[in-house]
N, C-alpha and C positions, 0 to 999 in steps of 0.2 A: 791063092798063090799068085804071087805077082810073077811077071813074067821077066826076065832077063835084059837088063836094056840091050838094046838092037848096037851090038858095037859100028856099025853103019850108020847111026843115028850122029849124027852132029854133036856138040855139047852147045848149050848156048851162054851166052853172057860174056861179058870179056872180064880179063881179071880184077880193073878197076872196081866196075860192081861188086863182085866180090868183096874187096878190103874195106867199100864203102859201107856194104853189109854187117862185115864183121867190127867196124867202128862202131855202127848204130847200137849193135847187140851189146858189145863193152859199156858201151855210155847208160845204156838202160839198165845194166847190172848193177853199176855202181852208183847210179841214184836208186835204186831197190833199197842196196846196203846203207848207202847214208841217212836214207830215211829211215829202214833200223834202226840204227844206231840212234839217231836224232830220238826216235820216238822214247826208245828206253830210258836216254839221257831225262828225255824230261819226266817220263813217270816217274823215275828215281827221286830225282825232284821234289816232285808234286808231294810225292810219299813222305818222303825226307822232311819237306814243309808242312803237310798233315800231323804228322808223327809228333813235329815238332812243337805245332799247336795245340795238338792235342794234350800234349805233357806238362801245358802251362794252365794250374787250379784258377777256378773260375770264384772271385769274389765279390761279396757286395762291402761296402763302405759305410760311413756314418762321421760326419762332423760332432765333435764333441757341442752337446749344448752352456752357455754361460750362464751361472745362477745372478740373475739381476735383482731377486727378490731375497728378503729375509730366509734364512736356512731355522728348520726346524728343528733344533734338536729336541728331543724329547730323552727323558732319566728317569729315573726312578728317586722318589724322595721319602724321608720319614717327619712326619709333623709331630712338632710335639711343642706345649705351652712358650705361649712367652714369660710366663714365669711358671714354677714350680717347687714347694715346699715338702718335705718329707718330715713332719712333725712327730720327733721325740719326743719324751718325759725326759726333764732334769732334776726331776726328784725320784725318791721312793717313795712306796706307796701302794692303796688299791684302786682302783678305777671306782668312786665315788656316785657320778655321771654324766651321760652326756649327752649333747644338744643337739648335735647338726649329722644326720645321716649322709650319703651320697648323692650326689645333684643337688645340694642345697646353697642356696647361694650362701655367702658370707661377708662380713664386712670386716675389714681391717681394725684389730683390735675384738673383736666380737668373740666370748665366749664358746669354747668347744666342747672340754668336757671340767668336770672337778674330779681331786686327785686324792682322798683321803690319806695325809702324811703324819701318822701320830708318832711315829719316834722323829721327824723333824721338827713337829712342836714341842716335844718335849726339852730334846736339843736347843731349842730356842729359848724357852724357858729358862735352862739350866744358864746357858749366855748371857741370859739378864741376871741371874742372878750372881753371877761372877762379874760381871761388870759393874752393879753395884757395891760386893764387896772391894773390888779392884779401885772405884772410885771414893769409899771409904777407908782405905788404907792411905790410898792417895791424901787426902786431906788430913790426916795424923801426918803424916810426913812431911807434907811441906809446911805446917803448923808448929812442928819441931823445928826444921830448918830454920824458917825466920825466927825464932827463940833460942838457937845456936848463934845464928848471926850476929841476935843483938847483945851476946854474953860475945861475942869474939870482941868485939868494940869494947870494952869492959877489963878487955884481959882474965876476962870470970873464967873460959875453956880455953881447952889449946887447939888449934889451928889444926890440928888434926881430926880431934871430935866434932869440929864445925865444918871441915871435909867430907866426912863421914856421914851425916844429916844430911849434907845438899844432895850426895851421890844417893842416900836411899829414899830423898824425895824426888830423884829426877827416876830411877827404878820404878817407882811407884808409878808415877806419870805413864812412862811405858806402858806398864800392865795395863793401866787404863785403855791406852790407845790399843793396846792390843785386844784386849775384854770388847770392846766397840768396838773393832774390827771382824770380831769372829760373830758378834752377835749380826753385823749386815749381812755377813755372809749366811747364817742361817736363816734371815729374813727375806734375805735375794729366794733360797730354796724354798723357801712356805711360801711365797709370790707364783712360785713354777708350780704348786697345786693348783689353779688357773689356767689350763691349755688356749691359749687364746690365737686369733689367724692372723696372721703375717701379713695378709695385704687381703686388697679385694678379687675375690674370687669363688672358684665353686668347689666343694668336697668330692673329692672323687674314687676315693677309698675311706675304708672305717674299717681296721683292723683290732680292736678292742672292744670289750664290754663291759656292764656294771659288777664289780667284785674281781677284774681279772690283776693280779699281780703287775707291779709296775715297778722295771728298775730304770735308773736313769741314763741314756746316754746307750742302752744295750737292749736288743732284742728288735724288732719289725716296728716301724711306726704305728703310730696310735693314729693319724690322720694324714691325708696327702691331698692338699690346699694345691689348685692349679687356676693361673689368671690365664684363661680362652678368650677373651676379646680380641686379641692379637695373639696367631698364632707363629711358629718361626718353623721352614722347612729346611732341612739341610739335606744337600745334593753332592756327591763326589762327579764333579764334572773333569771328563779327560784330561791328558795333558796336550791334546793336541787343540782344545777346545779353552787351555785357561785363560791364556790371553785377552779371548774376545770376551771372557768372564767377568764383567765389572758392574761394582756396585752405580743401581739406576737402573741397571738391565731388565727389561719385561720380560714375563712370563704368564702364561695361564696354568691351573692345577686344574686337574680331571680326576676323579673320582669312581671307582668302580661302581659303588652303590648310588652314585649319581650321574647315570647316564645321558648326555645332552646337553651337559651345563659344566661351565668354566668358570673357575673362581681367580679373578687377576691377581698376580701381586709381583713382587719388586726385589730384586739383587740386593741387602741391607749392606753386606760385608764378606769376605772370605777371608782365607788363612794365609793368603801369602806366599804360601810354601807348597809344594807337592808333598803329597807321602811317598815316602823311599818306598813303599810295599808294591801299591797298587800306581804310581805315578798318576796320582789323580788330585784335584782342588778342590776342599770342603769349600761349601758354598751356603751363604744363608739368608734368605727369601722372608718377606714379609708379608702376612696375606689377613686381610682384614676378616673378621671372625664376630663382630656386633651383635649378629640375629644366632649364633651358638650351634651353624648347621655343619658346621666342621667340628671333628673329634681332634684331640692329642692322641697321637700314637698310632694316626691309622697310616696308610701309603697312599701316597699320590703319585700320578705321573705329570711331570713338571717338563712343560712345552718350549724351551728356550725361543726368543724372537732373536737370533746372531745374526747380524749386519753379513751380507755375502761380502765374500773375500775380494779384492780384487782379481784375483788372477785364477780364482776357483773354477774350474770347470768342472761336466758328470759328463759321466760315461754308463751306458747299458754294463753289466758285469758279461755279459758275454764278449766283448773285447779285448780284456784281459789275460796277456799270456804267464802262470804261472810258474817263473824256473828259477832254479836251483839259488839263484843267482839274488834276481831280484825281481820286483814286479814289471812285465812292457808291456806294451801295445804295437802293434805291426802298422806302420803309416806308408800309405801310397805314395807317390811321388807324379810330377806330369810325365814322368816316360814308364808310369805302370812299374817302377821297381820297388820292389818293399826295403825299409829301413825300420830296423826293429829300436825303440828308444823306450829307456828305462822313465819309470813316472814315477811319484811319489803323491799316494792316496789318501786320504781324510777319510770323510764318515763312511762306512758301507751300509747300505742302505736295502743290502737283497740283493733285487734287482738290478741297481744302479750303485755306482759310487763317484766320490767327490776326488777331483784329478788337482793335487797342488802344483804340482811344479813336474814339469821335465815335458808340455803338450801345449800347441798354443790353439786359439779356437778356427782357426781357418782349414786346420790338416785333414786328412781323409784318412779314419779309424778303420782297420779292417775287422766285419761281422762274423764273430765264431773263426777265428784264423787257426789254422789246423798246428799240428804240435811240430811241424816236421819245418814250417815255413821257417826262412834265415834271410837275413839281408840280404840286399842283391836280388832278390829273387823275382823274375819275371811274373805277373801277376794278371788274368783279365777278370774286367771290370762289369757289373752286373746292375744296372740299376732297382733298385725295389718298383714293385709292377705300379703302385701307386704315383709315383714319383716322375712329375712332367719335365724334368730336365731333357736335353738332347741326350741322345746316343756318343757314351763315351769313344774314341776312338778306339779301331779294332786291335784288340791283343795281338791277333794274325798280323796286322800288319805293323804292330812295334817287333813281332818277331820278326819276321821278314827282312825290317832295319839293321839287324842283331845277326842274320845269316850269312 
């Protein structure tokens, strides 16, 4: 318990002290408060800048690379002869015999099989013998004629019987020509008992045998004669690839059952035209075939050597943003803002694809750009850990510029 001040006791101090006092106390309150305030103000701040940093996606980049070298395409082809026969019979008949099995070589003009044709010889026959009666008649007639002619001179007949003689010696004459016209024609047909080869080459079917029925012009061929020294590949090459498609153009062919090894050969011609179907250019390749280790009719994959584009550039496919719209790519700028710009692509490759037009090669590609990113968009910048460039400048502080 305190005790009562002594009202006897003095007070001390004079009243100036006092106001002096209670200024001091004022002045220290309100620098307490303003430094409050002040501190708040800037953690708001701080937070505010944090906050603000924090809400800006962290990405890495990538320069499109320039294709300087030849572009690979590679297709799919079908080989097949540079020449090709599918030997009919143009007679009737039975299959008599024949000479040349499958894989046998053959020479041009070389017997294949015989055709036994007895009603075409008979037929032939019968031709000669109506042609000589036709050329027997003939010669009664114009034997008359000129014995009409020289009574016409005579006034011996009349001018109409001596008509009459010359009209059925020139009749006659016909038959003839016609008699000897039906008869080469039967002779052309007993010639076609003789199945003989087309050119030089090698058998590569035998669909017939001794005794089987033979009609002309109808049923499965009897032989199929194909020249493999020179084989011809045909390619349906894009249409975004036809242009660069001209004959002279190299290529290699690979073969599945020939693992390791590449057979050259050469653009000979194509079509000119796109198919309306598939908007593609038949293409046709020439590939030398001497030593006979290429087949007709198998598949190749055909390696195009296409001249890089000028303006070609590739891109990783993860750069790619796929929408609605069309295809872009998200490019950085120097003040870290994204500009989304539409491209237009070439070959895809998987992993990679060819960029033609709408990217030039200096820009900064953004890696894996999330679905959400839009123009404009604040952006920091992440270098790959391999990658000695300096430290781009801080995201923080292009925001910073921006608050």
């Amino acid at each position: 318990m305190f005790a009562p001040p002594d009202s006897n006791v003095k007070t001390t101090g004079s009243p100036r002290v006092r106001r002096y006092a209670l200024v001091a106390f004022v002045i220290i309150v309100l620098c307490i408060a303003a430094w409050g305030i002040r501190s708040r103000v800037t953690e708001r701040a701080t937070l505010a800048s944090n906050t603000a940093a924090l809400a800006i996606p962290t990405v890495s980049t990538i320069k499109p690379t320039r294709l300087q070298t030849a572009q690979a395409l590679v297709l799919p082809g079908s080989v097949q002869a540079y020449n090709e026969a599918l030997i009919h019979a143009r007679t009737n008949g039975y299959l008599l015999n024949w000479y040349t099995d499958i894989g046998t070589p053959v020479k041009k003009g070389q017997l294949l099989a015989d055709i036994d044709t007895p009603e075409v010889d008979q037929q032939l026959r019968q031709a000669r013998a109506d042609l000589a009666t036709a050329q027997a008649n003939f010669q009664l007639a114009r034997s008359t004629n000129q014995r009409w002619q020289g009574l016409l001179g005579t006034k011996s007949v009349s001018q109409q019987a001596a008509d009459a003689a010359a009209g059925d010696s020139s009749a006659k004459e016909a038959a003839v020509a016609s008699a000897a016209a039906n008869v080469g024609r039967l002779s052309d047909m007993e010639s076609f008992k003789r199945v003989l080869a087309p050119f030089d080459g090698m058998v590569t079917s035998r669909t017939t045998d001794i005794g089987a029925l033979i009609n002309a012009g109808q049923g499965t061929p009897l032989f199929t004669v194909a020249d493999i020294r020179k084989l011809r590949v045909y390619v349906q090459v894009p249409q975004l690839y036809a242009s660069s498609t001209t004959p002279g153009l190299g290529a290699d062919l690979t073969f599945a059952e020939r693992p390791g090894k590449t057979y050259p050969a050469q653009v000979v011609s194509t079509a000119n035209a796109l198919d309306p179907t598939s908007r593609t250019l038949q293409v046709e390749l020439l590939v030398d075939n001497a030593n006979g280790e290429l087949f007709p009719g198998a598949y190749a994959d055909v390696h195009f050597k296409l001249p890089p584009g000028a303006d070609t550039l590739r891109l990783p496919a993860n750069t790619f943003l796929f929408r609605s719209t069309n295809l872009q790519v998200a490019v950085v700028g120097a003040d870290h803002r994204v500009t989304l710009k539409s491209v237009t692509t070439g070959r895809d490759f998987g992993t990679s694809m060819d960029v033609l037009s709408g990217l030039s090669a200096g820009e900064d590609v953004v890696v894996n750009p999330p679905d959400s990113i839009t123009s404009g968009a604040l952006v920091r910048l992440v270098q790959p850990p391999s990658s000695s460039a300096p430290p781009a400048r801080s995201a923080a502080a292009a925001a910073g510029g921006h608050s």
